[in-house]
C-alpha positions as CSV (number, residue, x, y, z in Angstrom):
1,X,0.0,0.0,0.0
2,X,1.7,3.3,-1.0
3,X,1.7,6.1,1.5
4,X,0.6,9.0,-1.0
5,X,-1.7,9.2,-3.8
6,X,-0.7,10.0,-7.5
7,X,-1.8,13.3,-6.4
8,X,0.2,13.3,-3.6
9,X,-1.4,13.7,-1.0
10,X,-1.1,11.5,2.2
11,X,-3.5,8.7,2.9
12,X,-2.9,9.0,6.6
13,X,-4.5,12.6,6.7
14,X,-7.8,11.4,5.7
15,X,-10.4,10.4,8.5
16,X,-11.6,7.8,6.1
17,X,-8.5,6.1,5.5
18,X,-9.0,2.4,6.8
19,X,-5.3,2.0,8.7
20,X,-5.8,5.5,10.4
21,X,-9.0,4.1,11.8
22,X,-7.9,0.5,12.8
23,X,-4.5,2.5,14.6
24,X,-7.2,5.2,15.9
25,X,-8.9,2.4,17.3
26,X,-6.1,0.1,18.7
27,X,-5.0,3.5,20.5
28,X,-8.1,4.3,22.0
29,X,-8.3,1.0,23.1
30,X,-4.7,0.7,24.4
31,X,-4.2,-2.4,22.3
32,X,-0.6,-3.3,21.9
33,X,0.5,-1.9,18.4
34,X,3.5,-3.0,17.3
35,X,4.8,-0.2,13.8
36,X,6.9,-2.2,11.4
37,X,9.5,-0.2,9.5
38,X,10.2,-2.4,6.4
39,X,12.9,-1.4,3.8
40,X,14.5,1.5,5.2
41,X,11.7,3.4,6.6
42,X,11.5,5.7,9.4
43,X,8.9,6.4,11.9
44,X,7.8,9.9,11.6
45,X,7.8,12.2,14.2
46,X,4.2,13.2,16.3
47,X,4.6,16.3,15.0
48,X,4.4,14.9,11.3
49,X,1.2,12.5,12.2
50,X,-2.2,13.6,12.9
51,X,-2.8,13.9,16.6
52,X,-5.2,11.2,16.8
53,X,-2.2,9.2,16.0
54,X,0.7,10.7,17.1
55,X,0.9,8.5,20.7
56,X,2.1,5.9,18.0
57,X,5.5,7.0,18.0
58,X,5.6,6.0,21.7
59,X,5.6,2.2,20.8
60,X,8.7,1.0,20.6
61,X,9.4,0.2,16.8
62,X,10.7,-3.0,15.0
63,X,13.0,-2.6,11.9
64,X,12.4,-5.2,9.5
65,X,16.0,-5.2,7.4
66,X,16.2,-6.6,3.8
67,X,19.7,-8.3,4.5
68,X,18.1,-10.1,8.2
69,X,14.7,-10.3,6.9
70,X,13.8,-13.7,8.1
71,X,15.8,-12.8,11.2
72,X,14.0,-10.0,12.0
73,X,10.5,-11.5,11.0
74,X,11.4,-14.2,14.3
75,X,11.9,-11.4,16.9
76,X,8.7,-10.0,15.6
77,X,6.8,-13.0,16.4
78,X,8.7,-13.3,19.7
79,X,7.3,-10.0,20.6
80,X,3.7,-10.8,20.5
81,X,4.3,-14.1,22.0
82,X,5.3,-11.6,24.8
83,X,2.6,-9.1,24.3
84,X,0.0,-11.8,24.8
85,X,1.7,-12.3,27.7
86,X,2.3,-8.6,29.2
87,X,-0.5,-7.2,27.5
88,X,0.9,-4.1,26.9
89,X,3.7,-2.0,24.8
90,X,3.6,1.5,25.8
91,X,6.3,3.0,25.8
92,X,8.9,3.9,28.5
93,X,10.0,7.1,30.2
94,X,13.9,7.4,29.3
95,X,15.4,6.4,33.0
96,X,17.8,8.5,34.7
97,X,20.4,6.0,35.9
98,X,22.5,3.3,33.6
99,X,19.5,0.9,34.1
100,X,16.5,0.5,31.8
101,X,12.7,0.4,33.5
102,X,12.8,-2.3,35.3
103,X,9.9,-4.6,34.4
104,X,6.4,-5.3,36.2
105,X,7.8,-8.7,37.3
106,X,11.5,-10.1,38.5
107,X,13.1,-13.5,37.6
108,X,14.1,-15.5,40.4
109,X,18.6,-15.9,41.0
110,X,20.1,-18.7,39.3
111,X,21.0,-21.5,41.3
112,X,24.5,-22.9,41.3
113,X,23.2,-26.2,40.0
114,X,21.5,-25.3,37.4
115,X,24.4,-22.7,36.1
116,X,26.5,-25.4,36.4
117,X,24.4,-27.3,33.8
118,X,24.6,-24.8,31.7
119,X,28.2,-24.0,31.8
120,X,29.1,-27.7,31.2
121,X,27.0,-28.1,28.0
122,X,25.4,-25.3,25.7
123,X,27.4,-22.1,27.4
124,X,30.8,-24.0,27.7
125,X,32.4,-21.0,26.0
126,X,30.8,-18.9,28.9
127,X,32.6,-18.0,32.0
128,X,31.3,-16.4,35.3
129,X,32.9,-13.4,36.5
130,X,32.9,-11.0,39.2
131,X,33.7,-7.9,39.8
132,X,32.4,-4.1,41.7
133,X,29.7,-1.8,40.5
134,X,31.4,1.0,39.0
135,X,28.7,3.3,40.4
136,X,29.0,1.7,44.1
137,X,32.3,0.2,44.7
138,X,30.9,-1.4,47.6
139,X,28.3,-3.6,45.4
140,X,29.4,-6.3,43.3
141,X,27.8,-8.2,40.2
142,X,27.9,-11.5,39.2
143,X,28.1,-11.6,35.1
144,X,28.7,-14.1,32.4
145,X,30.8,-13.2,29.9
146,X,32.0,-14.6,26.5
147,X,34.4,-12.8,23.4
148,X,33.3,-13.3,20.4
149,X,35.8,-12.9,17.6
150,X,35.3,-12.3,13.9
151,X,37.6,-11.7,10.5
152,X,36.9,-7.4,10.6
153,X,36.2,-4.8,12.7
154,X,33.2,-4.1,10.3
155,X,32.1,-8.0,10.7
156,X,32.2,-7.1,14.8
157,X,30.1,-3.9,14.5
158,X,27.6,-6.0,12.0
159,X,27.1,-8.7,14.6
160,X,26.3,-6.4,17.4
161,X,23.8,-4.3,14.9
162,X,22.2,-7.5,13.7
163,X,21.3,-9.3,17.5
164,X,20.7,-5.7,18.9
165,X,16.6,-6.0,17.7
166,X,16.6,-9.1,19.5
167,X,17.7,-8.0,22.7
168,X,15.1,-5.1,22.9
169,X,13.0,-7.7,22.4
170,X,13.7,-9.7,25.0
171,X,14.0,-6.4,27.4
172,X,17.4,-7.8,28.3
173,X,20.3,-5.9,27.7
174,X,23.9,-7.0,27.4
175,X,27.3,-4.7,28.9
176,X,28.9,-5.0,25.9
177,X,32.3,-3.5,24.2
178,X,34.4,-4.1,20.7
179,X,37.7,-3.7,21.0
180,X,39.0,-4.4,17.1
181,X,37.6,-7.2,15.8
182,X,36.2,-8.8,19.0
183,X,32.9,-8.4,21.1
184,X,32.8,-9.0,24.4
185,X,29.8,-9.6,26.1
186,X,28.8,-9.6,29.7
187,X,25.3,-10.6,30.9
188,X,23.7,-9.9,34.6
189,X,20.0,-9.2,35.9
190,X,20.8,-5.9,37.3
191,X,17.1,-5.6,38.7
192,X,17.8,-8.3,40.9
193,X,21.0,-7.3,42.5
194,X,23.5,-7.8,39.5
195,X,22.8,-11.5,39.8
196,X,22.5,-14.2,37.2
197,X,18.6,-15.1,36.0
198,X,17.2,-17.3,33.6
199,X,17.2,-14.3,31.5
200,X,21.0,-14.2,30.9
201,X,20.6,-18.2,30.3
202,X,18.7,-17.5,27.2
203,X,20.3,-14.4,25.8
204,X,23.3,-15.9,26.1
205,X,21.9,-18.8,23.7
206,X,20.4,-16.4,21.5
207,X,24.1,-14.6,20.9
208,X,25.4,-17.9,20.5
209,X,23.3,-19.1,18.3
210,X,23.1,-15.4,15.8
211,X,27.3,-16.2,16.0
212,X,27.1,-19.7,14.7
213,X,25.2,-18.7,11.5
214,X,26.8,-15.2,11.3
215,X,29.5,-15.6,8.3
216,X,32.4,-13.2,9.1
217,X,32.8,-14.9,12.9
218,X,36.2,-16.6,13.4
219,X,35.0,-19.6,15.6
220,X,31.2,-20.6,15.1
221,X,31.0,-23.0,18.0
């Protein structure tokens, strides 16, 4: 569906234009609305959208990327799996600390046993480290961490670009850093004390697995 007609004018300015009325209605409603930016396009400002609505720019936004396609078409799908579940996707005040929002609900610690399992079998190239909170020297946080090394410095910054929809997805954020031609990645749950949660568990996986199919990394195990 084209955005403009031959005359140029902009289907989204007329009351009677069926997708203003269906978003119209999912606002009014609250419904979870979910825009989808597909080949390149932007979301345009509130300014630029009728006021009825311009509260869609406050949903958080999912670019679907010719090159990551099918990619991108899975963490779309993961995000109404989760929508059904949270029943909501309003947008969030920008925080003042380091920290995202943290969410409605917190994951329970990780125990020993079950990290163990995990470190012996699928996250064997994962290692647990330790160290203080660089805002409270007194605190410490309990991360996992993994480097992940590819052929370019370009290849590193694609990598990062390419999971980065996934972990908004999730609403789990990695500390991350490239030096060169390596990423290293450090995971904690930071709303429960800088501990390790099942959430870490399976980001971690989902890194692992973008890397073994991603074609400028170095070692895809």
């Amino acid at each position: 569906m084209r955005a403009a007609n031959r005359w140029g004018e902009r289907h989204v300015d007329r009351t009677t234009d069926w997708v203003r009325q269906e978003i119209e209605l999912g606002l009014s409603l609250d419904k979870p609305l979910i825009p989808l930016l597909v080949s390149g396009a932007e979301l345009a400002p509130p300014d630029k959208l009728p006021a009825s609505i311009a509260p869609l720019t406050d949903r958080q936004a999912v670019e679907l990327r010719d090159t990551y396609f099918d990619h991108d078409v899975q963490l779309v799908v993961s995000r109404i799996r989760s929508l059904l579940t949270t029943g909501s996707d309003t947008g969030e005040p920008y925080p003042s600390g380091p920290y995202p929002v943290p969410p409605p609900e917190t994951p329970d610690p990780l125990s020993t046993e079950k990290l163990d399992i995990g470190l012996q079998g699928a996250l064997s190239a994962w290692s647990v480290l330790r160290s203080a909170l660089p805002e409270d020297q007194s605190g410490m946080r309990t991360e996992l961490f993994r480097e992940y090394r590819f052929r370019r410095f370009r290849d590193a910054i694609e990598f990062m670009y390419e999971v980065a929809p996934g972990c908004d997805i999730a609403n789990h954020h990695p500390r991350w850093e490239n030096i060169w031609r390596t990423v290293r990645v450090y995971l904690t749950t930071w709303d429960i004390g800088h501990q390790l949660s099942d959430r870490d568990i399976q980001l971690a996986k989902y890194l692992d697995a973008a890397y073994s199919r991603f074609e400028g990394a170095v070692d895809r195990r």
